[in-house]
C-alpha positions as CSV (number, residue, x, y, z in Angstrom):
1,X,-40.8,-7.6,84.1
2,X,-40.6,-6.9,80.9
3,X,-39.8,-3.1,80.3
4,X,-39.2,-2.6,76.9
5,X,-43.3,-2.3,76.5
6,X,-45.2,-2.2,79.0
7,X,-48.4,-1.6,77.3
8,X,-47.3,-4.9,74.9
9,X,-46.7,-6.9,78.5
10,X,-50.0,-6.0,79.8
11,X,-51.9,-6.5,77.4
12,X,-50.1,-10.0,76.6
13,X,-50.5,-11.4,80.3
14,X,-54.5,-10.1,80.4
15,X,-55.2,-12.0,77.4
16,X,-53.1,-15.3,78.6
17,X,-54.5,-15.2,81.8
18,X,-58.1,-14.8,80.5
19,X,-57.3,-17.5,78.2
20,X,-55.6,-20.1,80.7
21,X,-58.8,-19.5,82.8
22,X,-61.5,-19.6,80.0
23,X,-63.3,-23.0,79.6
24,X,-62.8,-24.8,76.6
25,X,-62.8,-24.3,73.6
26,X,-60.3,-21.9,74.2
27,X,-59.9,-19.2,72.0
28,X,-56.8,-18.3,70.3
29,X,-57.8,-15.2,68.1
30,X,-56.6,-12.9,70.9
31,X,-53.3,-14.8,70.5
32,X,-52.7,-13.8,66.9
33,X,-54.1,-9.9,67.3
34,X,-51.1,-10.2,69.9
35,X,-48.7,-11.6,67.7
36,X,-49.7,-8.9,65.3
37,X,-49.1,-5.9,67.6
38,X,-46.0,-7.5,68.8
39,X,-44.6,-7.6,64.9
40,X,-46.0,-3.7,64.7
41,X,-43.7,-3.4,67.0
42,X,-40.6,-4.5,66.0
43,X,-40.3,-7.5,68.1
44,X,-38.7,-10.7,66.7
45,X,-39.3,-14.1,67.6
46,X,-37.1,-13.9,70.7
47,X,-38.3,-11.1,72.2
48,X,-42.0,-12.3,72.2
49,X,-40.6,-15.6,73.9
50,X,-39.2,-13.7,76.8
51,X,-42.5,-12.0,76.9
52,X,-44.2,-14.6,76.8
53,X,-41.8,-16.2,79.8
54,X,-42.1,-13.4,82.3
55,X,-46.2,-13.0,81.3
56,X,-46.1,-17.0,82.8
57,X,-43.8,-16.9,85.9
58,X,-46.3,-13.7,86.7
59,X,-49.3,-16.1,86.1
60,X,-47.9,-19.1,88.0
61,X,-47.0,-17.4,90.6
62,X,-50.1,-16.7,91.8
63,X,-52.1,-19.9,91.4
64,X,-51.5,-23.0,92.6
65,X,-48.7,-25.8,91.5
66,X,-51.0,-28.5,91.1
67,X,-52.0,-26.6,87.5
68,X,-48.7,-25.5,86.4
69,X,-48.4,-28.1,83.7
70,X,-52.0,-27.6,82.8
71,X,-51.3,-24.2,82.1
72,X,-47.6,-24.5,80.9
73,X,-49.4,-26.6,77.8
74,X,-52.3,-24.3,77.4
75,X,-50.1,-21.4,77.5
76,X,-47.6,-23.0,74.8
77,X,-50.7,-23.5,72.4
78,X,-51.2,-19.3,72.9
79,X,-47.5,-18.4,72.2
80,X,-47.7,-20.7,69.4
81,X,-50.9,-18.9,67.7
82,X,-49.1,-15.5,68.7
83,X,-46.2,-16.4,67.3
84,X,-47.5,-17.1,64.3
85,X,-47.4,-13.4,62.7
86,X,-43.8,-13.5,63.3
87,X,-42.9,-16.2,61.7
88,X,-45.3,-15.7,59.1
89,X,-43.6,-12.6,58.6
90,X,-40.2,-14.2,58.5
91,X,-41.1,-17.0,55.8
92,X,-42.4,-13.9,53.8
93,X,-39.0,-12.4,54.4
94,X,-37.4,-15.5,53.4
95,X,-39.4,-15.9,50.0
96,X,-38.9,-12.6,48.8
97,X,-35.1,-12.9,50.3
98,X,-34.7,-15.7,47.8
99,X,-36.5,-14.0,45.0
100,X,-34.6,-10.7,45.4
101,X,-31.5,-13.3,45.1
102,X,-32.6,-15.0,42.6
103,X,-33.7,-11.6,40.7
104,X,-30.1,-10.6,41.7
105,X,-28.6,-13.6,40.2
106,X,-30.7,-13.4,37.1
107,X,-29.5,-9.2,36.8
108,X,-25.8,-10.1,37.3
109,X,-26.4,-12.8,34.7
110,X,-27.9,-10.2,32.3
111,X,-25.5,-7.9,33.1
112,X,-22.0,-10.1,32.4
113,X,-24.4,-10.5,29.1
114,X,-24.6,-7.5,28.9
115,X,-21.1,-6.9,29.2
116,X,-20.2,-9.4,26.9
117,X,-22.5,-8.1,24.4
118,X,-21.1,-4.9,25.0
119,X,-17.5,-5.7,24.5
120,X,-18.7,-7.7,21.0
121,X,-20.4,-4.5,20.1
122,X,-17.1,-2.6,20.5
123,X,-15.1,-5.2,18.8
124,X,-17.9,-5.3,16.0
125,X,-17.7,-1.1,15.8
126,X,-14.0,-1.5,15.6
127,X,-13.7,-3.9,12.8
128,X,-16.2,-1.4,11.0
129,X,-14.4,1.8,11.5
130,X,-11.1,-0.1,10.3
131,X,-13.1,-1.5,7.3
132,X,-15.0,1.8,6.6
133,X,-11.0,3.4,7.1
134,X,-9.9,0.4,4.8
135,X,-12.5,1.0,1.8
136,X,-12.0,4.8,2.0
137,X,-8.1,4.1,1.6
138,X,-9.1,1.4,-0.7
139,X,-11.2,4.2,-2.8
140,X,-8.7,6.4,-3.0
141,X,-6.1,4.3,-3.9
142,X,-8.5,2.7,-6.8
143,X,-9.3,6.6,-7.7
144,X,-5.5,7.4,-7.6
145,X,-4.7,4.3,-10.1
146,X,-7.7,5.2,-12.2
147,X,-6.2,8.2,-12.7
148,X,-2.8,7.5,-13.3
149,X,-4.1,4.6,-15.4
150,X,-6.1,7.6,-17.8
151,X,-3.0,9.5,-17.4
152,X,-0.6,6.4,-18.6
153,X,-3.6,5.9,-21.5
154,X,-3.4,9.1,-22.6
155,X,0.6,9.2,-22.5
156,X,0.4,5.9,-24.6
157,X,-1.9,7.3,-27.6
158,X,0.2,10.2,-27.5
159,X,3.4,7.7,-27.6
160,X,1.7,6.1,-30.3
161,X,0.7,9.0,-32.3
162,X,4.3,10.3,-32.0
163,X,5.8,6.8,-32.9
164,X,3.9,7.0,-36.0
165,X,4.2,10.7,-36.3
166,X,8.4,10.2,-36.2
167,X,8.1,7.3,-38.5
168,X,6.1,8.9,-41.0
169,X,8.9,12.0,-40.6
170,X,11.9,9.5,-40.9
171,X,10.3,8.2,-43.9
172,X,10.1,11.3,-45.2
173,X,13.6,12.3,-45.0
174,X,14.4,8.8,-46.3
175,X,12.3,9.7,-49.1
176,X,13.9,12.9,-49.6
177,X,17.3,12.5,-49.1
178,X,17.0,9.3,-51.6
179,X,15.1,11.5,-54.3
180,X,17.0,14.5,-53.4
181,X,20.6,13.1,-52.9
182,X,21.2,9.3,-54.3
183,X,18.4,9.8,-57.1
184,X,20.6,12.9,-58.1
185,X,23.9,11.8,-57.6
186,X,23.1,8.3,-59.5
187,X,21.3,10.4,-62.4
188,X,24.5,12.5,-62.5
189,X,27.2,9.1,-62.6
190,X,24.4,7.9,-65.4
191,X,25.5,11.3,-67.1
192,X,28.6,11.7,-66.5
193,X,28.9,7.5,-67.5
194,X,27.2,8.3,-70.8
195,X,29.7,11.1,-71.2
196,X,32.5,8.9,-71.0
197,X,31.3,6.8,-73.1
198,X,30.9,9.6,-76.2
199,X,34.5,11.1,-75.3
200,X,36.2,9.0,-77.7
201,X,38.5,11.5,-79.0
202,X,39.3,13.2,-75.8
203,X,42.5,12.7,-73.6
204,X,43.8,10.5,-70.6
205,X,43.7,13.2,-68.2
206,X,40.0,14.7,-68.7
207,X,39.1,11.4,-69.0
208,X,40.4,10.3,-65.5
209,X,39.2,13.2,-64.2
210,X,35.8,12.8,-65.0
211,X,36.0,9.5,-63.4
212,X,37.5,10.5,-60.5
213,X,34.3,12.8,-60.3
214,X,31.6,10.3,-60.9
215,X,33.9,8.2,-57.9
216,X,33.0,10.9,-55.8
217,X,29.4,11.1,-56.7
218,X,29.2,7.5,-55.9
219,X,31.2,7.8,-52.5
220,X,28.1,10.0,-51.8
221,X,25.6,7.8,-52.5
222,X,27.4,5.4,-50.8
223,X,27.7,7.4,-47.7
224,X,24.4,8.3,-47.8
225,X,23.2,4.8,-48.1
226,X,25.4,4.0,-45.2
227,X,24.0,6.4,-42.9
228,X,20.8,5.2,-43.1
229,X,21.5,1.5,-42.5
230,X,23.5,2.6,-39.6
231,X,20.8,4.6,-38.8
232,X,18.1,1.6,-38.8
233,X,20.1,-1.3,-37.6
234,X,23.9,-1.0,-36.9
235,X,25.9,-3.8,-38.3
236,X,28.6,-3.5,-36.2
237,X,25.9,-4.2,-33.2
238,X,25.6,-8.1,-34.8
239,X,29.0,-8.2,-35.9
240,X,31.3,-7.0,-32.8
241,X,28.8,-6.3,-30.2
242,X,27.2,-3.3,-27.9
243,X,30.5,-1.6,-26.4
244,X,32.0,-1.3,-30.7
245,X,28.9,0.1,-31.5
246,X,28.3,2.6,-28.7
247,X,32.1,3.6,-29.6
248,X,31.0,4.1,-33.3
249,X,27.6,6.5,-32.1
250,X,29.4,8.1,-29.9
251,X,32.2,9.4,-32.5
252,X,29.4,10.7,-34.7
253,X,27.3,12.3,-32.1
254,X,30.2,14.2,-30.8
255,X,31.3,15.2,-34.2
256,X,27.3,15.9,-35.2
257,X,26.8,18.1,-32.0
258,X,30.2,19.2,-30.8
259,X,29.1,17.7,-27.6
260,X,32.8,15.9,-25.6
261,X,31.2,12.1,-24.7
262,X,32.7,9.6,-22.7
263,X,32.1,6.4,-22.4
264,X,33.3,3.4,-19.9
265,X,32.3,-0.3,-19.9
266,X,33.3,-3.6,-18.8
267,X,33.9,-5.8,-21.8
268,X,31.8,-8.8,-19.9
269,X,28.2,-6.5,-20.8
270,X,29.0,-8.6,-24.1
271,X,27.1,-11.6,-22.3
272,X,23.9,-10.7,-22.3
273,X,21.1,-11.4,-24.8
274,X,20.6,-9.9,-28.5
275,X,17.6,-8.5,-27.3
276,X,19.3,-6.8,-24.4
277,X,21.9,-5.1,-26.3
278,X,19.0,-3.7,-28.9
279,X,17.4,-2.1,-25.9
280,X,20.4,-0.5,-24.4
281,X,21.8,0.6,-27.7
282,X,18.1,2.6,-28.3
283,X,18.5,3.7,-24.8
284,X,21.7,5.2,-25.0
285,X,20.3,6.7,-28.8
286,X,17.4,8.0,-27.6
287,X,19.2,9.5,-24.2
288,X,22.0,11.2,-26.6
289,X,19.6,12.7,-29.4
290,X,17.4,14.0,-26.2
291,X,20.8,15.5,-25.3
292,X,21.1,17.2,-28.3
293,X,17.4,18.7,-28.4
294,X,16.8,20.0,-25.2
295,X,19.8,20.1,-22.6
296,X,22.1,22.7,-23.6
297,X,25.5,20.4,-22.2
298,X,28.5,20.3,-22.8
299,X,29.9,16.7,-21.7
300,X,27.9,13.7,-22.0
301,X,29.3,10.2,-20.5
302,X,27.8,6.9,-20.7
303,X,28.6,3.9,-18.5
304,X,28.1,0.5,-18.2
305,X,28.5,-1.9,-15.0
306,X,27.8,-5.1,-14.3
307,X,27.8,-6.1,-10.6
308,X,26.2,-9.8,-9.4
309,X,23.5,-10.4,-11.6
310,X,22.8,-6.4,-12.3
311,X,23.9,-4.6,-15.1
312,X,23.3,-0.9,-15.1
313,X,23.8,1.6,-17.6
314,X,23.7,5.5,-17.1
315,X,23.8,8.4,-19.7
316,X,25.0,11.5,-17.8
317,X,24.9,15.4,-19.1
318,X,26.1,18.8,-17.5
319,X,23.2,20.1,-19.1
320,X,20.5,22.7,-17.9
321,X,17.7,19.8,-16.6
322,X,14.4,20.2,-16.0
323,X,11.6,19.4,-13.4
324,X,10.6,15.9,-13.3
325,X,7.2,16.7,-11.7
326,X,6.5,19.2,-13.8
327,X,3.2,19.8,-16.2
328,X,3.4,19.1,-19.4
329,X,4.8,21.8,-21.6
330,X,7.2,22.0,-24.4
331,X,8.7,19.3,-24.0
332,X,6.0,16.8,-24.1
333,X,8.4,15.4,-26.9
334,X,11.3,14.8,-24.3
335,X,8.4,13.1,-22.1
336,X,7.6,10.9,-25.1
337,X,11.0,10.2,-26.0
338,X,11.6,9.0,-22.1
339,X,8.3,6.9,-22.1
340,X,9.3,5.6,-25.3
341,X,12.6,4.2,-23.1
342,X,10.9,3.0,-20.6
343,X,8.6,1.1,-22.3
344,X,11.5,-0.5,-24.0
345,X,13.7,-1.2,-20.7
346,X,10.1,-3.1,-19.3
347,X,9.7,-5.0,-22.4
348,X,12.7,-7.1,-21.4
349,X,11.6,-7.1,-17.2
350,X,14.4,-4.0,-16.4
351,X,14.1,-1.1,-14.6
352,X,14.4,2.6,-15.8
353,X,14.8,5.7,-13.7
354,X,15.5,9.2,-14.3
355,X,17.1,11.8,-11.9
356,X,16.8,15.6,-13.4
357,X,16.1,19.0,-11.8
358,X,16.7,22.4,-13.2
359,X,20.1,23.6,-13.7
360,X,21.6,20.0,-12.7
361,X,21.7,18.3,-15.5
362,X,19.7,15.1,-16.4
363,X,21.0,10.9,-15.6
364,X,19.4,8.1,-16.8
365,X,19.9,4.7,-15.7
366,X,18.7,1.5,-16.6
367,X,18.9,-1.5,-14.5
368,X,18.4,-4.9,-16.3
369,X,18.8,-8.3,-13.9
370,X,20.7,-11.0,-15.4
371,X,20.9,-14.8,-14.5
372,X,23.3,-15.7,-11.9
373,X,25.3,-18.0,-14.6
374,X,26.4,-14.3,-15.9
375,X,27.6,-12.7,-13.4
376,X,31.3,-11.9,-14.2
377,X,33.1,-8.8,-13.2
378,X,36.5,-9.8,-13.6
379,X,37.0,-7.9,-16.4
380,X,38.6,-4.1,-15.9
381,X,36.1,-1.4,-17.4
382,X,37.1,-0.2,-21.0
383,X,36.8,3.6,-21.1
384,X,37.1,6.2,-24.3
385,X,36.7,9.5,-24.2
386,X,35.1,11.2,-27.6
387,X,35.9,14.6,-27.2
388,X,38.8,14.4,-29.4
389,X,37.4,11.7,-32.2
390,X,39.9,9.9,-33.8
391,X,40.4,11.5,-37.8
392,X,40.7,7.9,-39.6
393,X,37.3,7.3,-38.0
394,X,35.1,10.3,-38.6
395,X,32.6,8.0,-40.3
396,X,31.3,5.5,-37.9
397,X,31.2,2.1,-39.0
398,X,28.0,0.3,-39.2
């Protein structure tokens, strides 16, 4: 019998047996209020089977054999209407199983999307923080090279102004020292020539002394006239090259400024360009007079190497120094004077640096690169010192 509910089996073999014994049409409706009640509860498919079962060995028991197959069929037709609930039930089941999968499937579909979508995203945020990092770099470097562009502007004009400024003031001391100097001394040989010519009575020895005082008068002029064109454009720079006329500066700027010099070169340095040896020669000028000016030294030395294809040149004082970084000040006219240089070492594609601090003294060097075809360093260095000029030339030669 079946146990598991009783009121279920009861119930189930009253309506079967009513039914098997009913004349037809037999009704089923009883069938499928059963089947109902039986999936209220909780039986499966199975479980009303073997209800069914034990409901139709009780039935068959008790009538006679000659109807069992009657009733087997008639009693099939019943399970089949009570089973219908069930498996009604179960075909739900089954449909919504295979929407919830194929809801499933379409939400893992959305969400590897998703995820996708999600890792562009934070490939797409990436790339924008490194471009927003990028154009905020890229602003302050452009802000930084505005500004260093003004500040190289302003250092230009004022490079300009001064380069006008000094050339005005050299003209001026042209001017004065021809009007003031040659303008006198040749009005004086003009005197002293017309003189000469009215001392017709007067004797040999005043007469050779008054020549040998217009010969002085135009030893000045001459000297004067000298200095200048050695001044503008040293001969001896065309003539004999860059180390002859370093030699010759250097013997007047240590007798000008009582300054000891020194100065070592290799002889090869004679290779390079016209233009080249212009620059180095204004280097070394403008390095020296800054010298003078503003450092306060007592030995100067200037040298020259070439190495491979790179000649360098340095300009080295003992003097006091001063702070590179430093605002401008008094010596704006020292910063001019090394823009000046630098400009001129550019010009020909070289490359200037300066090394200075206070109390350290100042070096500037000047890097120019050379074709490989010059690169000859077989040549010893030349060296001179100046701090003990040489009396038979205490007047540079242009």
């Amino acid at each position: 019998m079946f146990h598991r509910n009783p009121k279920l089996f009861i119930a189930y073999r009253t309506a079967l047996r009513f039914y098997l014994r009913a004349l037809p049409p037999h009704d089923v409706s009883q069938a499928g209020k059963l089947g109902i009640r039986a999936l209220k509860c909780g039986l499966e498919t199975l479980d009303l089977a073997r209800l069914h079962e034990e409901v139709l060995i009780d039935i068959l028991s008790t009538d006679s054999p000659v109807h069992h197959a009657e009733l087997i069929r008639l009693a099939g037709s019943f399970f089949a209407e009570a089973i219908m609930p069930i498996e009604g039930s179960h075909r739900v089941a089954r449909e919504k199983n295979i929407q919830i999968q194929a809801a499933m499937n379409e939400l893992r579909k959305r969400s590897q999307e998703l995820v996708a979508k999600n890792k562009e995203l934070k490939k797409e945020i990436l790339h924008r923080i490194r471009m927003e990092v990028a154009l905020k770099a890229s602003e302050a470097t452009t802000s930084k090279l505005l500004k260093e562009s003004l500040h190289f502007q302003d250092e230009l004009r004022s490079l300009s102004r001064n380069h006008f400024q000094m050339q005005e003031e050299d003209r001026k001391i042209i001017s004065r020292e021809l009007h003031d100097v040659v303008a006198q001394t040749l009005t004086g040989i003009n005197i002293r020539l017309t003189a000469l010519a009215l001392q017709t009575h007067a004797n040999s020895r005043e007469i050779l002394k008054n020549i040998a005082i217009t010969q002085r008068h135009v030893e000045q002029s001459v000297d004067v006239v000298h200095r200048f064109a050695c001044d503008l454009r040293p001969t001896v720079l065309d003539d004999l090259g860059l180390i002859p006329a370093l030699n010759a500066y250097l013997i007047d700027f240590t007798e000008r400024s009582g300054i000891a010099s020194k100065i070592s070169a290799f002889p090869t340095v004679e290779n390079i360009s016209d233009e080249e040896k212009t620059v180095l020669y204004r280097v070394a000028q403008e390095a020296l007079v800054n010298i003078v000016r503003h450092s306060k030294a007592d030995h100067a030395t200037l040298t020259i190497r070439k190495r491979n294809n790179i000649l360098t040149m340095k300009i080295r004082d003992d003097g006091k120094g001063f702070a590179i970084n430093a605002p401008k000040s008094g010596t704006n006219k020292l910063r001019l004077g090394l823009l000046g240089m630098r400009e001129r070492v550019e010009m020909v594609g070289g490359k200037f640096l300066l090394e200075s601090s206070p109390g350290k003294g100042t070096t500037i060097q000047v890097k120019l690169f050379l074709p490989l075809e010059q690169t000859d360093i077989s040549a010893p260095p030349s060296s001179t010192n100046m701090q003990t000029p040489d009396p038979w030339n205490a007047s540079p030669f242009c």
